[in-house]
C-alpha positions as CSV (number, residue, x, y, z in Angstrom):
1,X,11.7,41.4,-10.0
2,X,9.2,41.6,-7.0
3,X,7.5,38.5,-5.2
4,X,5.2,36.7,-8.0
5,X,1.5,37.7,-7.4
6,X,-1.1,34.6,-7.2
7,X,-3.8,34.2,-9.9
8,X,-6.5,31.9,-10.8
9,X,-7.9,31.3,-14.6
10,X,-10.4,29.2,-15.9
11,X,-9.0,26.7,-18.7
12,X,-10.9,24.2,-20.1
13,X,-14.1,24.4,-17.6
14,X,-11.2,24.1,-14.8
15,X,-9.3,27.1,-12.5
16,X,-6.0,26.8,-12.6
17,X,-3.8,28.5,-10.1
18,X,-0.9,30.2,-11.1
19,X,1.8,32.7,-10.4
20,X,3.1,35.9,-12.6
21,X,5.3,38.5,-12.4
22,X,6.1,41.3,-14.5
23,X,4.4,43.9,-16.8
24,X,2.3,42.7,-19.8
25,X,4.5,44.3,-22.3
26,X,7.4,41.8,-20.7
27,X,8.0,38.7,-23.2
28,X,6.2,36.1,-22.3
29,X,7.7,33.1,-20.4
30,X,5.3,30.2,-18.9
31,X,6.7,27.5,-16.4
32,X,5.7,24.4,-16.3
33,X,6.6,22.1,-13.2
34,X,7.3,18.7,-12.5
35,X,5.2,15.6,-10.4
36,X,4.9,15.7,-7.0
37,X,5.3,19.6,-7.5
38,X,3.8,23.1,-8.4
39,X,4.5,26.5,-9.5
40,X,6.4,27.5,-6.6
41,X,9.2,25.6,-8.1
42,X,9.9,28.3,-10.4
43,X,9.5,31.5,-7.6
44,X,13.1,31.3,-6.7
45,X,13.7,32.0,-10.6
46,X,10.7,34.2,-11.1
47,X,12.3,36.5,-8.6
48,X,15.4,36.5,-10.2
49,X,14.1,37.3,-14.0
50,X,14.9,41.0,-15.1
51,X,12.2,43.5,-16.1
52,X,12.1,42.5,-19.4
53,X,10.5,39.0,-19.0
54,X,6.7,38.5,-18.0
55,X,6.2,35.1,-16.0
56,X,3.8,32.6,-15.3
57,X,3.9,29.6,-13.4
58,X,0.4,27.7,-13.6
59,X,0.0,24.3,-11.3
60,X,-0.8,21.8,-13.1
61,X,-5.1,20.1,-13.1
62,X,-4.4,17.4,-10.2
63,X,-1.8,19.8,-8.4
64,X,-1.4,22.7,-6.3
65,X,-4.3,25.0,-5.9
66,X,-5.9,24.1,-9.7
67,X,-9.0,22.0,-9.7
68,X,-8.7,18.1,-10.6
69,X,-9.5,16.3,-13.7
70,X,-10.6,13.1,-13.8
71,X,-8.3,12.1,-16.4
72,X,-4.8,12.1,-15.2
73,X,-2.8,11.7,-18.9
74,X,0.3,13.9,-20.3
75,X,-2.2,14.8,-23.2
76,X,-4.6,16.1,-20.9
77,X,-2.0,18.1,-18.7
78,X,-0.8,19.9,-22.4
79,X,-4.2,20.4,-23.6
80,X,-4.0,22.7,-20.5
81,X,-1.4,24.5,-21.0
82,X,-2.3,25.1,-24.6
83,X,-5.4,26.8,-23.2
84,X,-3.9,28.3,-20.3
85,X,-1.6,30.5,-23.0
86,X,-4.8,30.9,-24.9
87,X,-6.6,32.3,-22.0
88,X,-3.7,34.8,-21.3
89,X,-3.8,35.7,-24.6
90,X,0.6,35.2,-25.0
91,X,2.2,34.5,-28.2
92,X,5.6,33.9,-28.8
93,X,5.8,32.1,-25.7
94,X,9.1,30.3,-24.0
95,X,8.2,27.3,-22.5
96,X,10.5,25.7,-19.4
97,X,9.5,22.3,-18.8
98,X,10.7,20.5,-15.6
99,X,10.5,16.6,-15.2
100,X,7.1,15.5,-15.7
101,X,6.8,19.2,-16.9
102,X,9.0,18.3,-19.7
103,X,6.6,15.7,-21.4
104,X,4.0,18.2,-20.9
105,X,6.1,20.9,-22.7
106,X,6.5,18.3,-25.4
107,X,3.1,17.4,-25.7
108,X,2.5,21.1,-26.6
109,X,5.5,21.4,-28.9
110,X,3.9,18.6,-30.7
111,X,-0.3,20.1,-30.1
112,X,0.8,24.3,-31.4
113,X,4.1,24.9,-32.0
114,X,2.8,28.1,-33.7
115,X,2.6,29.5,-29.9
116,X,6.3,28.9,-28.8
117,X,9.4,30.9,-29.9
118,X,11.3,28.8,-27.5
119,X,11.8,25.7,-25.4
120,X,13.8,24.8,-22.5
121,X,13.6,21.3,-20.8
122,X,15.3,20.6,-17.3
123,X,15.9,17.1,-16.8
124,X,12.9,16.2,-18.7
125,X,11.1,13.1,-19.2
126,X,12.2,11.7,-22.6
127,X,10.4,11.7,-25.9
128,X,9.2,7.9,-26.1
129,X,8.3,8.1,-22.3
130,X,9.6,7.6,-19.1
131,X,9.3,4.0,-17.7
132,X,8.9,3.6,-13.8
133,X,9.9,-0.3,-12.6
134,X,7.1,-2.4,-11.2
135,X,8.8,-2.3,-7.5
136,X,8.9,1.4,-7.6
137,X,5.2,1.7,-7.0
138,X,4.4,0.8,-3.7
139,X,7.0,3.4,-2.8
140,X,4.9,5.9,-5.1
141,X,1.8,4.9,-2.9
142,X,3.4,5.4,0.6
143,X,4.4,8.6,-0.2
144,X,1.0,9.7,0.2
145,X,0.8,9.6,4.0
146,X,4.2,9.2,4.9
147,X,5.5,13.3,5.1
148,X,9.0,12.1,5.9
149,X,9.3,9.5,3.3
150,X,8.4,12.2,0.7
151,X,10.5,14.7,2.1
152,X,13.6,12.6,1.2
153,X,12.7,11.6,-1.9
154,X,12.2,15.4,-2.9
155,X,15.9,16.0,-1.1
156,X,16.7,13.2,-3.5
157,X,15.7,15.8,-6.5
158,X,17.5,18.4,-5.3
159,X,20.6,16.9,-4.1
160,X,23.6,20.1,-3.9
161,X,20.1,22.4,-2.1
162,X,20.4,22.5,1.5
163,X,17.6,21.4,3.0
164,X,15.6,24.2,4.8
165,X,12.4,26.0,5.2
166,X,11.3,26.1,1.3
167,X,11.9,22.5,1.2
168,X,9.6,21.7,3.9
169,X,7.1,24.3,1.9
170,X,7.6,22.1,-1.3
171,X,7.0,19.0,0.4
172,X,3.3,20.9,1.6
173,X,3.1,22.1,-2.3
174,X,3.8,17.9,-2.8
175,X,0.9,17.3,-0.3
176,X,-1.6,19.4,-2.5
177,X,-1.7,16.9,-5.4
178,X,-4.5,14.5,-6.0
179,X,-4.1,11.5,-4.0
180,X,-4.9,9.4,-7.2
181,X,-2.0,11.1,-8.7
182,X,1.1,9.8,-6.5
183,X,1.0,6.4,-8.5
184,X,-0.9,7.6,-12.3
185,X,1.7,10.4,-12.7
186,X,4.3,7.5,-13.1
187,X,1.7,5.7,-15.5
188,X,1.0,8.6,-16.9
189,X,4.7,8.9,-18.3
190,X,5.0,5.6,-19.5
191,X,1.9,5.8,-22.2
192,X,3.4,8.5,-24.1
193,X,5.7,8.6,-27.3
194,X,6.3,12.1,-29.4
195,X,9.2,10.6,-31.4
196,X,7.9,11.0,-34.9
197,X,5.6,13.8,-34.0
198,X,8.9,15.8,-32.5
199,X,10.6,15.1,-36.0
200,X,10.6,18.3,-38.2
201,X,10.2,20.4,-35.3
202,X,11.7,23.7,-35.8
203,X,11.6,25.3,-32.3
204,X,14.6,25.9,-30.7
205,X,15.2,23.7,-27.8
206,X,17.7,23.9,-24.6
207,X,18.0,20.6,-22.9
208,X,19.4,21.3,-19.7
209,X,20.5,17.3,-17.3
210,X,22.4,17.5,-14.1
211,X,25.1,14.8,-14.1
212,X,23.7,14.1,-10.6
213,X,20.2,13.4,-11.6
214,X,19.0,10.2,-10.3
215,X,16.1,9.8,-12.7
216,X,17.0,11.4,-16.1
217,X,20.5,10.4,-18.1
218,X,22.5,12.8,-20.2
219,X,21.7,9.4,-22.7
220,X,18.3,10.1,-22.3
221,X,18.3,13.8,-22.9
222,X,21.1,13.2,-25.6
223,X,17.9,11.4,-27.3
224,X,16.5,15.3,-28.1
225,X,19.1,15.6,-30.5
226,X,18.6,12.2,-32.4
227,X,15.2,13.5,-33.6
228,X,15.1,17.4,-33.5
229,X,18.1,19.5,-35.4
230,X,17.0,22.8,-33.4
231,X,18.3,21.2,-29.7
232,X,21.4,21.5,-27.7
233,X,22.0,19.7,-24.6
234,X,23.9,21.1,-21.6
235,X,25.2,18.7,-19.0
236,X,26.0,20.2,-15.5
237,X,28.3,18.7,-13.7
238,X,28.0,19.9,-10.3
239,X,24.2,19.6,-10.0
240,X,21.0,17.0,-9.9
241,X,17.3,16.8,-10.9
242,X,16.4,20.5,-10.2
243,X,18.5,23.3,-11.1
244,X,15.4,25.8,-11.1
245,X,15.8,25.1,-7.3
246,X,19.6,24.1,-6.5
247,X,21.2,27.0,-8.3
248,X,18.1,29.4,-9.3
249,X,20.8,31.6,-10.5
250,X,22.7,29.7,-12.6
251,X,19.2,28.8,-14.5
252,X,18.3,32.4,-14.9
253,X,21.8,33.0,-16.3
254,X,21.3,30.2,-18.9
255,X,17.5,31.0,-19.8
256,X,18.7,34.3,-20.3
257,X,21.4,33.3,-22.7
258,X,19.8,31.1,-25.0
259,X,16.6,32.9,-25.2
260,X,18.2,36.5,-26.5
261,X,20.2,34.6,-29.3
């Protein structure tokens, strides 16, 4: 498909920037990135998608071009997606969750399911939460005026991606987010637990973990399929944090395949 066109809603009092591609008729695909990130994570993909698909990719309140919210919670981020779909009037929506992304996608799984047909996690954070060690933090913090620094910890992300001129434009997207937000993301992800909630949960799920990833564990995403009879899990090998971005390909390939089952 073409070059995604930018856009800007209002949800929930706030505009929220986002990208889409594709016609209206298209079926309806929302992306939904990870910290330290924005939509531009998914153009590589967006790009890639065939005619049939219709794609958004929002930035997050606190991120990119949308507007901040004083509360900086995973609840918060999924009450705005929920309206964001609303808003856009899309039903039978996929929803690809990246990272952070991916507790956000669950949060909605958990708020309407009746507005997904299908889910598909990368590397996501786990269902009880993801926990970020004490000595981590000041780290977090630095990040905020330290370009370099940041730059290598995205690298980090995407480990088998060379490191060129859309990295340098994803460390600028990383640059957008709410200064309050390099260190309350983490928190963020630790005060959240959909285990029960996820139980009974009917929605076809694709878990998708790089054996590279630094962060997430195939134990951890194996953990999908302890609570939730709908998920399979798909390990790659060859690849880290960020397949939407080290093999935009491949990820089309696989979105492709499990959502015209």
């Amino acid at each position: 498909m073409e070059q995604p066109k930018s856009r800007y809603v209002k949800v929930l009092d706030k505009k929220i920037h986002y990208l889409e591609v594709g016609k209206p008729s298209g079926i309806p695909v929302v992306f939904v990135h990870g910290n330290f990130a924005s939509g531009k994570w998914f153009e590589p993909a967006m790009e890639m998608l065939p005619e049939s698909y219709h794609a958004f990719a929002l930035d997050l309140p606190n991120f990119g071009r949308s507007d901040r919210t004083e509360e900086v919670s995973i609840d918060n981020y999924g009450k705005h997606v929920v309206d964001f779909i609303k808003q856009l009037e899309l039903e039978g929506v996929i929803l690809v969750g990246h990272s952070l992304g991916g507790a956000v996608v669950q949060n909605v799984m958990v708020r309407r399911p009746d507005l997904l047909s299908r889910v598909v996690l990368i590397d996501p954070a786990p269902p009880d939460g993801l926990k970020t060690p004490p000595e981590v933090y000041p780290f977090l913090d630095m990040y905020r005026n330290n370009r370099e620094l940041l730059k290598k910890a995205l690298i980090g992300t995407m480990p088998t991606r060379p490191v060129d001129e859309f990295t340098d434009l994803l460390v600028d997207e990383a640059l957008l987010m709410d200064p309050r937000c390099f260190t309350e993301n983490a928190r963020a992800l630790e005060k959240y637990d959909y285990t029960q909630q996820l139980k009974g949960c009917e929605i076809p799920v694709l878990v998708i973990v790089g054996r590279k990833d630094m962060l997430i564990t195939e134990e951890m995403a194996r953990g999908f399929e302890r609570i939730m009879h709908t998920v399979h899990v798909r390990v790659l090998e060859e690849y880290g944090h960020s397949i939407n971005v080290e093999n935009p390909g491949l990820f089309v390939d696989m979105l492709l395949e499990f959502t015209s089952k």
